[in-house]
N, C-alpha and C positions, 0 to 999 in steps of 0.2 A: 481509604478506598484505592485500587488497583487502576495505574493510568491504563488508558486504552490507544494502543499505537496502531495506526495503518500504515500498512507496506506501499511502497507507491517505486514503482520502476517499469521499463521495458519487458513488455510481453510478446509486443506484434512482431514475429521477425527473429523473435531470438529464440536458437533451440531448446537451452536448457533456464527458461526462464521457472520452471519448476524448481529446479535446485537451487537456483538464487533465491529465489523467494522462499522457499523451506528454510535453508539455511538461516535467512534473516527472522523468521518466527521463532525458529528453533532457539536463537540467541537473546532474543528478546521475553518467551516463555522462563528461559532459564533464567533470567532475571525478576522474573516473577510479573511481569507484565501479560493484560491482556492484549491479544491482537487479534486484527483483521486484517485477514490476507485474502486479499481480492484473488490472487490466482487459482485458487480455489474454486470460483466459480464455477469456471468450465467442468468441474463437477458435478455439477446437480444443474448446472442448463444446457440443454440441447446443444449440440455442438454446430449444428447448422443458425445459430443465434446469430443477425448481424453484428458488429462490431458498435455502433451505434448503442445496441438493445444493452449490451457489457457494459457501455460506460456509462450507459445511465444508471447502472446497479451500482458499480463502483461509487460514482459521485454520490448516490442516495446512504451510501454509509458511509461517509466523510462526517457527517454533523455527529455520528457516534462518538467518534477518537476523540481524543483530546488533543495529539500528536500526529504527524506523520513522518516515515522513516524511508530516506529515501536510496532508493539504490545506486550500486553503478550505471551511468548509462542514462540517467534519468531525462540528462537534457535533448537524447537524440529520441526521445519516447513524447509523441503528441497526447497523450493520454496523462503519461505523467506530470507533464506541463499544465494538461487542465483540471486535474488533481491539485496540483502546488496551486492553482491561481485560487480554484474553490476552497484550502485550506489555510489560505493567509486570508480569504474574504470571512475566513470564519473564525480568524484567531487563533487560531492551533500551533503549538510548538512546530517548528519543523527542523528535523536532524538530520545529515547524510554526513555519509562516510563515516569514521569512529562516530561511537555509538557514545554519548556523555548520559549518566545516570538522570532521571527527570525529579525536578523540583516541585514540594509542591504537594 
């Protein structure tokens, strides 16, 4: 079965959080992993959505992964933080920086 890795880094603030977080899917696809990339969101919800209404989407597929993958930057990102806290409450791998192959 294919692990499932969420992306978890700085959105609010940073311009090209699009291309970080592509790049990271991108990396991770090619390794044959599933992901979920929350920056994606702002896709398919209304862009006037509070910040609030995001992380609570975000957090509700955190129990999906099995992992999460984290970016640069992740410590100066409030969001990322309560990402990392609900993904150790729930047991999940968690990786940043080089990328190590998942066991398992």
């Amino acid at each position: 079965m294919k692990k499932i890795i969420y992306i978890s880094g700085p959105i609010s603030g940073v311009k090209d959080f699009h291309k970080n977080f592509a790049e990271a899917e991108e990396m991770l696809l090619e390794r044959r992993y599933n992901v979920i990339n929350p920056a994606r969101l702002n896709t398919i919800f209304p862009e006037a959505l509070p910040y609030g209404a995001y992380m609570q989407a975000c957090l509700a597929l955190l129990p999906y992964a099995d992992a999460v993958y984290l970016l640069k930057g992740w410590e100066k990102s409030a969001g990322a933080q309560m990402e990392l806290k609900v993904a150790r409450s729930l047991g999940l791998l968690i990786y940043e920086g080089e990328f190590e192959e998942l066991r398992g």
